[in-house]
C-alpha positions in Angstrom: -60.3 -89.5 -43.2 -58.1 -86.4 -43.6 -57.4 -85.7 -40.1 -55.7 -90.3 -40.1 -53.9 -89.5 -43.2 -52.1 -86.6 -41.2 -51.5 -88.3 -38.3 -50.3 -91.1 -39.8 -47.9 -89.3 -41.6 -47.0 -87.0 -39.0 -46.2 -89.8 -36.1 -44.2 -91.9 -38.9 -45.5 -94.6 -37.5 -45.6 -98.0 -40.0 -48.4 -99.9 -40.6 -51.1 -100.0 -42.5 -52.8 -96.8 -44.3 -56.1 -98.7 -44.7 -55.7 -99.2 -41.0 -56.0 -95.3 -40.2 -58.6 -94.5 -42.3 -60.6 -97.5 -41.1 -60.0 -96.3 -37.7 -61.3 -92.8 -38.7 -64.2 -93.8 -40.3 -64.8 -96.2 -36.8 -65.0 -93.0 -35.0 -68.7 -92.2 -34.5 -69.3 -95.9 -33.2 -65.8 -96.4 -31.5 -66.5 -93.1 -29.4 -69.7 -93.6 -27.7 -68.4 -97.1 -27.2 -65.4 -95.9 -25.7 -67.5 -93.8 -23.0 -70.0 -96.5 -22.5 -67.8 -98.6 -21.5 -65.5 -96.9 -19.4 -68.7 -95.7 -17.4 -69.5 -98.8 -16.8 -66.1 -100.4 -16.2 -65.3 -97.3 -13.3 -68.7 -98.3 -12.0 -67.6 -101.6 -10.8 -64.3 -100.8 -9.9 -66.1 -98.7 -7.2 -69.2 -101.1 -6.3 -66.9 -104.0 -6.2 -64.8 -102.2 -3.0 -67.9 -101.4 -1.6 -69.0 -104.7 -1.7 -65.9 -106.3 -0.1 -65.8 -103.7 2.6 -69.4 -103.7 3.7 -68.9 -107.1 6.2 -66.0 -104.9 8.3 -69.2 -102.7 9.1 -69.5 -105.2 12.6 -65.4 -106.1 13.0 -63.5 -104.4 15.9 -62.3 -100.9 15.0 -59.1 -101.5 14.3 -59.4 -104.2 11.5 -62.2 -102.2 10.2 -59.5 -99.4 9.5 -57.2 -101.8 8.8 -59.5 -103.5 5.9 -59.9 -100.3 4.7 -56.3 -99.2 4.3 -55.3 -102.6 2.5 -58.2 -103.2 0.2 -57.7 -99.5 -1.1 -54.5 -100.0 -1.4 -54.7 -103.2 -3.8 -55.8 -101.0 -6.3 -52.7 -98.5 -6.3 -49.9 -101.4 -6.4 -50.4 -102.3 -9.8 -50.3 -98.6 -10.9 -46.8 -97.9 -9.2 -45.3 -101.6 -10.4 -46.5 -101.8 -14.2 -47.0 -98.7 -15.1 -44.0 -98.3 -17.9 -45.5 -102.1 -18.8 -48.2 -100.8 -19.3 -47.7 -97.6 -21.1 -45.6 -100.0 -23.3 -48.3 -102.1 -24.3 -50.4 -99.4 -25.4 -48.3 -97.9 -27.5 -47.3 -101.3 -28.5 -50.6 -103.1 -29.3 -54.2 -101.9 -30.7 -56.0 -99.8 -27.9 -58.9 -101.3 -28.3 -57.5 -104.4 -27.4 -56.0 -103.3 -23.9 -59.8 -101.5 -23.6 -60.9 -105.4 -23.8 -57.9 -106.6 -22.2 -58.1 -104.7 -19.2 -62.0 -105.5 -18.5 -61.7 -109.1 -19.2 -58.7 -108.8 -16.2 -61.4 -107.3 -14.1 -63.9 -109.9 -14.8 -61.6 -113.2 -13.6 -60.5 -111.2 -10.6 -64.8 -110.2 -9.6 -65.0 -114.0 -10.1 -62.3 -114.7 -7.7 -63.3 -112.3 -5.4 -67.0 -113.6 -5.2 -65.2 -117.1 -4.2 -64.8 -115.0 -0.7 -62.1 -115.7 2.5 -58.5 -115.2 0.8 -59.1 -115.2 -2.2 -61.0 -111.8 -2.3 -57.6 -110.0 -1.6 -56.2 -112.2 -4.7 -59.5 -110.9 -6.8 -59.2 -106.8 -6.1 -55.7 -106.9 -6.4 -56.1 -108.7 -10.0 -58.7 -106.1 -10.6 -56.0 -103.2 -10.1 -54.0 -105.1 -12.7 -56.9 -104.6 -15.0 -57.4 -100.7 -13.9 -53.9 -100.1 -14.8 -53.5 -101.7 -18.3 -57.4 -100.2 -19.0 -56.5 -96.7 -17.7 -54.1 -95.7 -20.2 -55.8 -97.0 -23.5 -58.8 -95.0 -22.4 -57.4 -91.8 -23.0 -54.5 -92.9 -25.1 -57.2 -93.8 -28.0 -58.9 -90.8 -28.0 -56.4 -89.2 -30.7 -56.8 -92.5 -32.8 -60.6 -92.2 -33.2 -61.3 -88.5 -33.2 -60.0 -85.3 -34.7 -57.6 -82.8 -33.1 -60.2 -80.0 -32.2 -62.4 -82.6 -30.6 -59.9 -84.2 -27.5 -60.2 -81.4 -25.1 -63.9 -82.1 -25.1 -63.4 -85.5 -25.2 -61.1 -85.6 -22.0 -63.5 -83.2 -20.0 -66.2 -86.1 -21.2 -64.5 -88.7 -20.0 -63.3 -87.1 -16.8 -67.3 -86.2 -16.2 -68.4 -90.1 -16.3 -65.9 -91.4 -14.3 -66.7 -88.8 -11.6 -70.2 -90.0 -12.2 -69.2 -93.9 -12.1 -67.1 -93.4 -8.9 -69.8 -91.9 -7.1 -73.0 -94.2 -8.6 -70.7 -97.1 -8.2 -69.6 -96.1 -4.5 -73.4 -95.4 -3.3 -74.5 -98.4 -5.6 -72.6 -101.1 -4.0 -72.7 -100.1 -0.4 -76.8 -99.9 -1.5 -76.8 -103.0 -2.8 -74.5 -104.6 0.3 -77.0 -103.5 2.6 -80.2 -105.2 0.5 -78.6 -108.1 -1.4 -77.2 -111.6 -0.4 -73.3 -111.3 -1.3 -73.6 -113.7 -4.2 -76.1 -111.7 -5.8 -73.5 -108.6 -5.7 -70.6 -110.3 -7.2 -73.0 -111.7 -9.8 -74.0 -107.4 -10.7 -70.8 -106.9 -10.4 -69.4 -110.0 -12.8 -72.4 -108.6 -15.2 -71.5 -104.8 -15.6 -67.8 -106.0 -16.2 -69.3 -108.4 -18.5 -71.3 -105.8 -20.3 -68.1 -103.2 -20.5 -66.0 -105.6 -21.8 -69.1 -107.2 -25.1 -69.1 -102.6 -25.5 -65.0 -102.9 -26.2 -65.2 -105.7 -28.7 -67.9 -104.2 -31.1 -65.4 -101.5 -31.6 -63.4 -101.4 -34.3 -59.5 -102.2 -33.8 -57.2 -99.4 -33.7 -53.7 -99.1 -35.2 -51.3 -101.3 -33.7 -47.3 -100.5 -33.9 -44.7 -103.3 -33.9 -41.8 -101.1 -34.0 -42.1 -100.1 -30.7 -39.7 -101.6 -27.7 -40.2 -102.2 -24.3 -36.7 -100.8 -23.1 -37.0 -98.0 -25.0 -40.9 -97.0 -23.8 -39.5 -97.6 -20.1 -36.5 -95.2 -20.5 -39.4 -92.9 -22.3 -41.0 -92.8 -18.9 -38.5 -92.8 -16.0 -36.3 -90.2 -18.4 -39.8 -88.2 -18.6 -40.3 -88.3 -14.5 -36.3 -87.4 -14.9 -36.9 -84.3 -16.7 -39.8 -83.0 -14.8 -38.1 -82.8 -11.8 -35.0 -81.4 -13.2 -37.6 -78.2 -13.3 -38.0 -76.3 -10.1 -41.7 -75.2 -10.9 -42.9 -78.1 -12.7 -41.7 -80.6 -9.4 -43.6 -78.5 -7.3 -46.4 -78.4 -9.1 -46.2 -82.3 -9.5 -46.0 -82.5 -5.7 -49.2 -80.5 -5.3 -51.5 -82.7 -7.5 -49.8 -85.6 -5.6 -50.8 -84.6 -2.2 -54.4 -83.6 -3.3 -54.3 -87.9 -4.5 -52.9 -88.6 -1.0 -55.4 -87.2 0.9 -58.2 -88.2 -1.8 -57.0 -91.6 -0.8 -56.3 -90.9 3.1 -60.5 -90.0 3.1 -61.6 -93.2 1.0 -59.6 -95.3 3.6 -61.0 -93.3 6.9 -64.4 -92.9 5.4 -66.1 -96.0 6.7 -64.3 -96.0 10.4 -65.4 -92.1 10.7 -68.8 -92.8 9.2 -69.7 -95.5 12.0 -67.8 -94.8 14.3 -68.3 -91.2 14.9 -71.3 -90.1 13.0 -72.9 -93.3 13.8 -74.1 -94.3 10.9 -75.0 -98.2 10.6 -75.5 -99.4 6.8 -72.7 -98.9 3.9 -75.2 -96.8 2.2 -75.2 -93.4 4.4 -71.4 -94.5 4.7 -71.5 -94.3 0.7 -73.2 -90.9 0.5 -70.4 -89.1 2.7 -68.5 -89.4 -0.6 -70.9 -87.5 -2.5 -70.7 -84.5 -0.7 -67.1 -84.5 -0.8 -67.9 -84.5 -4.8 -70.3 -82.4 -4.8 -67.6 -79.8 -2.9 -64.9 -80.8 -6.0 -66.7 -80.0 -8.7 -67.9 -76.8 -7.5 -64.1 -76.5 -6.2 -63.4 -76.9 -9.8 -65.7 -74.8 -11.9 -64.8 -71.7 -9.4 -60.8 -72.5 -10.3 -62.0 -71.9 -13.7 -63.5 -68.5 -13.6 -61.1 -66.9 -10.8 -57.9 -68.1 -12.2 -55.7 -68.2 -15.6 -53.7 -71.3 -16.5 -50.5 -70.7 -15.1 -51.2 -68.6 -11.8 -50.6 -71.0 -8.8 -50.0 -68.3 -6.6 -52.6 -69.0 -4.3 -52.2 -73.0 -4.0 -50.4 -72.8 -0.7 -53.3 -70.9 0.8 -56.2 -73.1 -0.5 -53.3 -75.6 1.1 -54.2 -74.1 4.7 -58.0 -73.7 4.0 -57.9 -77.6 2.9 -56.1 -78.7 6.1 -58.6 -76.4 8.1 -61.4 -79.0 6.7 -59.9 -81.9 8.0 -59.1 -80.1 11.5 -62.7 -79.8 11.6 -63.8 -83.8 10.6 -61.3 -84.8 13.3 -62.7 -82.4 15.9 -66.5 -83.7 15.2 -66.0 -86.3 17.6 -65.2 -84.0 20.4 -68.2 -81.6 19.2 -70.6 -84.6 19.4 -69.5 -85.6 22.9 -70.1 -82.0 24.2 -73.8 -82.1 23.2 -73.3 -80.7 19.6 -76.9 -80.5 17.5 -77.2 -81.5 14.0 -74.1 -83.6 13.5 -75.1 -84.7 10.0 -75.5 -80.8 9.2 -72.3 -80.1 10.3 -70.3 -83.2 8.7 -72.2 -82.4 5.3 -70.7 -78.8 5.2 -67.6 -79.7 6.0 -67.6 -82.3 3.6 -68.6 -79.8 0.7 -66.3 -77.6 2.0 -63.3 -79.5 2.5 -64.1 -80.7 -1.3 -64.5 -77.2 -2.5 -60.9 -76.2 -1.1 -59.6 -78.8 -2.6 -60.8 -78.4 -6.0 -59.4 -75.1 -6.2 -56.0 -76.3 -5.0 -56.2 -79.4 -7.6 -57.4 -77.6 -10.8 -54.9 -74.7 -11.0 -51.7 -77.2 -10.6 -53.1 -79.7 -13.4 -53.7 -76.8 -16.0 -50.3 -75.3 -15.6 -48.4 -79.1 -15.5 -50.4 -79.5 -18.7 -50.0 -75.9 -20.1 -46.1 -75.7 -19.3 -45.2 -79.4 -20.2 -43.1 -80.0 -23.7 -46.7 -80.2 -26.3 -44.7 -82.8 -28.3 -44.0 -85.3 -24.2 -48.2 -83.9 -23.3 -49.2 -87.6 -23.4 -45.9 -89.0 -22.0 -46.2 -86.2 -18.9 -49.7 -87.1 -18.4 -48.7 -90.7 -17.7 -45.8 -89.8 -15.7 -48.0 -88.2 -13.3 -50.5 -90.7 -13.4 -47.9 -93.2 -12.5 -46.4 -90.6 -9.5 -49.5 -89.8 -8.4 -50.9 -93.2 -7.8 -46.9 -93.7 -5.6 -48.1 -90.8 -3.5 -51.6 -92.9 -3.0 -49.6 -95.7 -1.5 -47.8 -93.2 0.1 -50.9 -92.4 1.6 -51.8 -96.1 2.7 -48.8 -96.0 4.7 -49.1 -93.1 6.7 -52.7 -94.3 7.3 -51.2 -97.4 8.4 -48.9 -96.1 10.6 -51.7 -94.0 12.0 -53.7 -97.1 13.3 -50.4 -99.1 14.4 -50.0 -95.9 16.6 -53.4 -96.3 17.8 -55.1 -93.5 16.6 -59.1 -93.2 16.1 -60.7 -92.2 12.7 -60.8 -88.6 14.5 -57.4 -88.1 15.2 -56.8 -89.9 11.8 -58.1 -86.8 10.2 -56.1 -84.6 12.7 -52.9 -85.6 11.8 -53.7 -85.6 8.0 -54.5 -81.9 8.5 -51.2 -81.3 10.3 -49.5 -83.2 7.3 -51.6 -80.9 4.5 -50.3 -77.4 6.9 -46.5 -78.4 6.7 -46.9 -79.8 3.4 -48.8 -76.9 1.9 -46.3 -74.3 3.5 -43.2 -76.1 1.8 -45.1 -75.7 -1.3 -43.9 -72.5 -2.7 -44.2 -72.7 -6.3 -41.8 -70.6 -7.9 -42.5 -67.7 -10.8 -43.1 -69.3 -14.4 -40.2 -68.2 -16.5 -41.0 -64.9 -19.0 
């Protein structure tokens, strides 16, 4: 109760006192809730695309990449279009209601998507529109419903199950695509969405603050994105985590084309599995960052750069290896997999700790959305140059081969300069 009276005072925002302490006293159900929830909510985000991707497995090549690069990208629109609408209403309305909000979004667009043909581009890309109104209440009420000393826990948490629900929901649906009728998929699907969204409404509302304005939360967050790249070190920085999300998307897109096509895999469930060495390769990735390096010391990033770009060189030579009698391709692809992961959590983890570490502690949250919103730009960024890839004509090989010349030039431009003493 303490810890709601002192926030309340301290953000001078109006409303209700019995509010905050109701909110506070909400905690121990509102937080499990809260994870619950979003486990299940990032689980379907991620079984639904399997789902809808799984019938490309016997289209011609090029729509197969094609299907891959536009269906991935549905999800990054909304992020780069409503992003200061939706940081607005979050910081406009009750939380909790944006948690609900969001997956009730999700659920009408599964249900349009299970109507098939057309509209299935109409339901993913309504889906996004849920993500990106759900995204930012699910961190953004973590400080209404649990004490200071608690949220860096709380983050890592919630970081942790959605690493989980992406790669559950990833192997789930490209399971279930291979075993179930398609009805019976969207209907799973319709259900876990269903499920998330009964988990949001049995917690209790959060604080809701009418004196907040839409023009003024918008200038908030272009005049934030304004001010980080004003500084040298910070903008660089930025750049980094945004090509780690480019490629991170470049791979989703290329994953199912290289899977069939070159390893010769035949159902969406050893397609889904290539994604969970590519994990497996982050979190390690990430755990090492932790233990070799302080927050702050990005002096290595442009090498773990090169060493990055050296894994994808590698996918897009596997091809040529497997033509020339190479032995144990699924060996092979699975190392480089957990490699090309590994390099790139130690090029990720570094860049987000100092962003976080050197940004203004009073703009954390503000900063944190900026680069959510920038990073989900490069994404689509991304989409493009994979799109231009296949308009070229080039194969899910060489696909991964000009991504790795991309990560080289990018990675030697990236010279972060000194932090300030």
């Amino acid at each position: 109760m303490t810890y709601q009276v002192e926030k309340f005072a301290r953000t001078g925002h109006k409303g209700s006192l019995v509010t905050a302490i109701g909110t506070e006293t909400a905690a121990p159900r509102n937080y499990p809730l809260l994870l619950a929830s979003q486990f299940l909510s990032a689980f379907a985000d991620n079984f639904i695309l399997m789902v809808i991707l799984g019938p490309f497995l016997v289209r011609p090549p090029t729509e197969q990449s094609l299907a891959n690069i536009y269906y991935t990208s549905l999800l990054f629109v909304p992020y780069v279009l409503l992003a200061p609408l939706a940081g607005f209403l979050n910081d406009r309305y009750a939380k909790t209601h944006w948690l609900s909000g969001g997956n009730l979004i999700k659920l009408v667009g599964s249900a349009i998507a299970a109507a098939g043909a057309h509209w299935t581009v109409l339901g993913y890309f309504i889906i996004g529109v849920g993500a990106c109104v759900y995204s930012p209440a699910k961190y953004g009420v973590l400080p209404e419903i649990l004490p200071v000393e608690r949220l860096v826990k709380a983050n890592g948490l919630v970081e942790a199950l959605t690493l989980v629900a992406i790669l559950t929901g990833t192997v789930g649906g490209a399971m279930a695509f291979d075993h179930w009728p398609p009805g019976a998929c969207y209907l799973a699907v319709i259900a876990v969405y269903g499920l998330s969204l009964a988990l949001n409404l049995f917690m209790t509302r959060t604080p809701s603050y009418p004196e907040v304005r839409f023009r003024r939360s918008a200038q908030e967050f272009f005049g934030n994105l304004s001010a980080l790249f004003s500084n040298k070190r910070l903008a660089r920085v930025l750049c980094g985590t945004a090509l780690f999300w480019v490629c991170g998307a470049m791979i989703k897109m290329n994953s199912q084309p290289w899977g069939q096509q070159v390893l010769g895999l035949k159902t969406m469930g050893a397609i889904g599995l290539l994604s969970v060495w590519l994990a497996i390769g982050v979190m390690t990735g990430s755990v090492l960052s932790g233990r070799l390096y302080r927050v702050g010391d990005v002096h290595h990033t442009r090498r773990y750069g090169w060493l990055f770009a050296v894994g994808f060189a590698v996918l897009g030579s596997v091809g040529y290896l497997l033509h020339h009698g190479m032995d144990y391709p699924r060996t092979l692809s699975i190392t480089v997999l957990i490699y090309t992961g590994l390099c790139a959590g130690l090029f990720l983890i570094p860049l987000n700790a100092a962003l976080q570490a050197e940004s203004h502690k009073d703009k954390l949250g503000k900063t944190i959305a900026t680069q959510n919103g920038f990073e989900n730009l490069a994404m689509l960024c991304g989409s493009g140059i994979a799109l231009l890839d296949v308009k070229i004509g080039f194969d899910p090989s060489q696909t991964f081969l000009a991504l790795a010349v991309f990560v080289a030039i990018v990675a030697v431009w990236l010279k972060i300069p000194e932090r300030p003493v």
